[in-house]
C-alpha atoms as one frame of an Amber mdcrd trajectory, in Angstrom:
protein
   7.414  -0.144  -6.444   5.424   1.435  -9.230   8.351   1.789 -11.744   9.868
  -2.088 -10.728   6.631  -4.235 -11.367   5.900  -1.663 -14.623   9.495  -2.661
 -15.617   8.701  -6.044 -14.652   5.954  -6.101 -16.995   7.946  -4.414 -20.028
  10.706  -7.436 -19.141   7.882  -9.904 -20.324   6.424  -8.249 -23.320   3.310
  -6.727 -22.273   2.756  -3.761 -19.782   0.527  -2.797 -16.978  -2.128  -1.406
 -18.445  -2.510  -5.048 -20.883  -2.354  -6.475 -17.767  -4.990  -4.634 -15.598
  -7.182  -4.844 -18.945  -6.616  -8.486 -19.406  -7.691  -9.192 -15.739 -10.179
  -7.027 -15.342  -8.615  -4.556 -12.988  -8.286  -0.983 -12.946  -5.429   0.971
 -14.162  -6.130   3.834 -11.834  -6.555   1.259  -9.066  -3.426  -0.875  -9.545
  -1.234   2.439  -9.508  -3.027   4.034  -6.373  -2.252   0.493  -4.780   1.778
   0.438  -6.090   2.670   3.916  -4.578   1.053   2.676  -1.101  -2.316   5.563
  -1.425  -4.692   2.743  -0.300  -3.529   0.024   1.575  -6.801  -1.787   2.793
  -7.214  -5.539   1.901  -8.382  -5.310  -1.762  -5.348  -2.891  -2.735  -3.409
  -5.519  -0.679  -4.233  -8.450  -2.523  -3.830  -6.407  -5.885  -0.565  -5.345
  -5.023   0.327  -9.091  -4.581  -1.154  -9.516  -7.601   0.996  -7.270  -9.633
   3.725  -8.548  -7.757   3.698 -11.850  -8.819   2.678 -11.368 -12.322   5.157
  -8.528 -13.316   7.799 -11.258 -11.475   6.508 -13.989 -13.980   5.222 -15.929
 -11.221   1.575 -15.657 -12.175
């Protein structure tokens, strides 16, 4: 999931760590929430997040 919403990101222009920094997330935390290491409901909603954004929906 990692390397499809980073590519997602690249698609559009910008890249995941623009991102994280743009909405005031955490690099580290975005990745540990991608590969599925925390799965509780913040890292849940982030994951959605990144999701939609690296999709273009957001």
């Amino acid at each position: 999931m990692l390397n499809w919403v980073m590519g997602g990101f690249v698609r559009q222009g910008t890249t995941l760590t623009e991102w994280c920094r743009d909405h005031g997330d955490s690099r580290v935390h975005a990745r540990v929430a991608l590969l599925g290491q925390r799965n509780g409901p913040k890292a849940q909603a982030l994951r959605a997040r990144l999701l939609a954004a690296s999709q273009g929906d957001a």
